[in-house]
C-alpha positions, -999 to +999 in steps of 0.1 A: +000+000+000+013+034-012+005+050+029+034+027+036+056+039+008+086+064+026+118+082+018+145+056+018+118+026+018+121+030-023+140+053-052+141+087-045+129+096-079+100+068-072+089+086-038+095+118-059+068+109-084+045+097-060+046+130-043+039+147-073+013+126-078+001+132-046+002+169-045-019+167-075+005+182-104-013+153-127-018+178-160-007+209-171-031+232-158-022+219-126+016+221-129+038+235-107+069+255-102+103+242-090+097+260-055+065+251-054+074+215-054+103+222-031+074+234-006+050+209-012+080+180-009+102+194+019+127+191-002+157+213-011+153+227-046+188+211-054+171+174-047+135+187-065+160+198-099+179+163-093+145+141-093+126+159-121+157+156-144+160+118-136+118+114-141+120+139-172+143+109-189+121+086-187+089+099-192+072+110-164+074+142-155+073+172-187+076+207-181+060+239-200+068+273-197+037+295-189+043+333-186+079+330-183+077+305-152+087+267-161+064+244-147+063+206-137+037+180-142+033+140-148+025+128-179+005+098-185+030+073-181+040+088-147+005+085-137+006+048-146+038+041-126+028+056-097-007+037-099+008+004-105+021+008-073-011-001-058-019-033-074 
């Protein structure tokens, strides 16, 4: 179950996407900023550049630039991953 699911317990780009997930940045309307996620994540923007490169490479994560601000969402596949992690 994904409730059991913490840093160190898997990946930190597979905790990363979950997060995401969970903090809703599923489309891009709902994207978010780099310190946004920082925020959302507790996580030092450093780390938060580090993950979304890593789940940019393969798919799951894109990022759009809307009025000058880049912005971060998942994208259909990383909605999949992090679903399969519940069956």
């Amino acid at each position: 179950m994904l409730s059991r699911i913490s840093p160190g317990s898997i990946p930190d780009e597979l905790y990363f996407l979950c997060m995401l997930h969970n903090i809703g940045a599923t489309a891009p309307e709902k994207s978010l900023t780099l310190e946004e996620i920082s925020r959302w994540t507790v996580m030092k923007s450093e780390k938060v550049e580090e993950n979304l490169k890593k789940l940019m490479e393969g798919n799951h994560v894109e990022s759009s630039l809307i009025s000058g601000v880049v912005r971060y969402f998942l994208t259909v596949d990383g909605i999949r991953k992090v679903l399969s992690m519940y069956s």
